[in-house]
C-alpha positions as CSV (number, residue, x, y, z in Angstrom):
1,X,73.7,157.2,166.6
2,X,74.6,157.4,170.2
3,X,77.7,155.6,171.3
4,X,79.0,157.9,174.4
5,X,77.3,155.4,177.0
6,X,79.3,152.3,175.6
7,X,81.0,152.8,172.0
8,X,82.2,149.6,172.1
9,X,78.9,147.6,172.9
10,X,77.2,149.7,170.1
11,X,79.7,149.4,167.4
12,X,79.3,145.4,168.2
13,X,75.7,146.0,167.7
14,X,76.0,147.6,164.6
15,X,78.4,144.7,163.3
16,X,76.2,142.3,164.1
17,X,73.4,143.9,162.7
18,X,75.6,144.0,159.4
19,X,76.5,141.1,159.2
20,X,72.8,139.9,159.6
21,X,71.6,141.9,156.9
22,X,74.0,142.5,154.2
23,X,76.2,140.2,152.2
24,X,79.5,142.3,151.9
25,X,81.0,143.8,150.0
26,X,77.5,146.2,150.2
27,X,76.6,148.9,149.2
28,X,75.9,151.8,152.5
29,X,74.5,154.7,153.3
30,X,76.2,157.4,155.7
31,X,74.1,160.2,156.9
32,X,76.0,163.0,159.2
33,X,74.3,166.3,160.3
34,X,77.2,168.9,161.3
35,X,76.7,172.7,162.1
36,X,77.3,174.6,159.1
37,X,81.4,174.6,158.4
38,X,83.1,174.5,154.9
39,X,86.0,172.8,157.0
40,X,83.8,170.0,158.7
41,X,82.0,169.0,155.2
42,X,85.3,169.0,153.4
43,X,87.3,166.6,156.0
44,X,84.2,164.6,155.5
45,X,84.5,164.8,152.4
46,X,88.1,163.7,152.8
47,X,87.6,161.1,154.7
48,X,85.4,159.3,151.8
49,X,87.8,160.5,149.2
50,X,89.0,157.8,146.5
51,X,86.6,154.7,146.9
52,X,83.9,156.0,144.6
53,X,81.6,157.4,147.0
54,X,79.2,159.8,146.1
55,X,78.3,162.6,148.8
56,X,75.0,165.0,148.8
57,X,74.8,168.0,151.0
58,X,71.7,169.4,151.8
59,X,71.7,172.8,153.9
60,X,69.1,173.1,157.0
61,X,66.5,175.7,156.2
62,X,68.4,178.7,158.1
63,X,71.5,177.4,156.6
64,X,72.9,176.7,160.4
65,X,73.2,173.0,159.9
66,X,74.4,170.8,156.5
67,X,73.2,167.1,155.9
68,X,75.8,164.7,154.5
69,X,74.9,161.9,152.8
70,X,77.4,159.6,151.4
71,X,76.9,156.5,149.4
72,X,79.5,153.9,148.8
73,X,80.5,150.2,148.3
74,X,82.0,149.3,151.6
75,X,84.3,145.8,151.7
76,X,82.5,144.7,155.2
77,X,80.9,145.3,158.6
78,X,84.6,146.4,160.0
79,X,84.9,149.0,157.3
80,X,81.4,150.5,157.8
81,X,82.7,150.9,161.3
82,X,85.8,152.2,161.0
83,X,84.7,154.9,158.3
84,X,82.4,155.8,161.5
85,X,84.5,156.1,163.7
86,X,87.4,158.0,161.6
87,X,84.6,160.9,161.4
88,X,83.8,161.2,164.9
89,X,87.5,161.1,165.8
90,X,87.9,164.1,163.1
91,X,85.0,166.2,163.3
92,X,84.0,167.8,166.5
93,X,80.4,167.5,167.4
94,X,78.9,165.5,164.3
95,X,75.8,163.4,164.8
96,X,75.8,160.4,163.1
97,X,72.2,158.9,162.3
């Protein structure tokens, strides 16, 4: 997910898209790639902590990078969002997909 050209006029994207598509609350999928970091996972982790998601990490082959994946019932577009943008504020160089 690249919003460093115009977050703003993604993120609005996105919420439309959402809103088009979904009929909230919805469940959603999260997927994050972050270089290998016990630190990084956990405040990921963190972030998702206490709303019943559930969260898979798979390793990259050369165990350099770790996919995320977490699953959970979000209340609406706004909350996907936010969620997304809470991780990119708190973990340095994440790619969001």
């Amino acid at each position: 997910m690249d919003t460093s050209s115009n977050p703003e006029t993604f993120y609005s994207n996105l919420k439309e898209k959402l809103q088009d598509t979904s009929s909230w609350p919805s469940e959603y999928l999260y997927k994050f790639i972050i270089k290998s970091n016990p630190s990084k996972v956990n405040t990921i982790e963190t972030i998702f902590d206490n709303i019943g998601a559930v969260i898979q990490k798979i390793p990259s082959k050369k165990g350099t990078y770790v996919s995320v994946s977490v699953n959970v019932v979000m209340k609406s577009p706004d909350a996907v969002i936010e969620k997304y943008k809470e991780v990119g504020r708190l973990v340095d160089g994440v790619i969001s997909l």
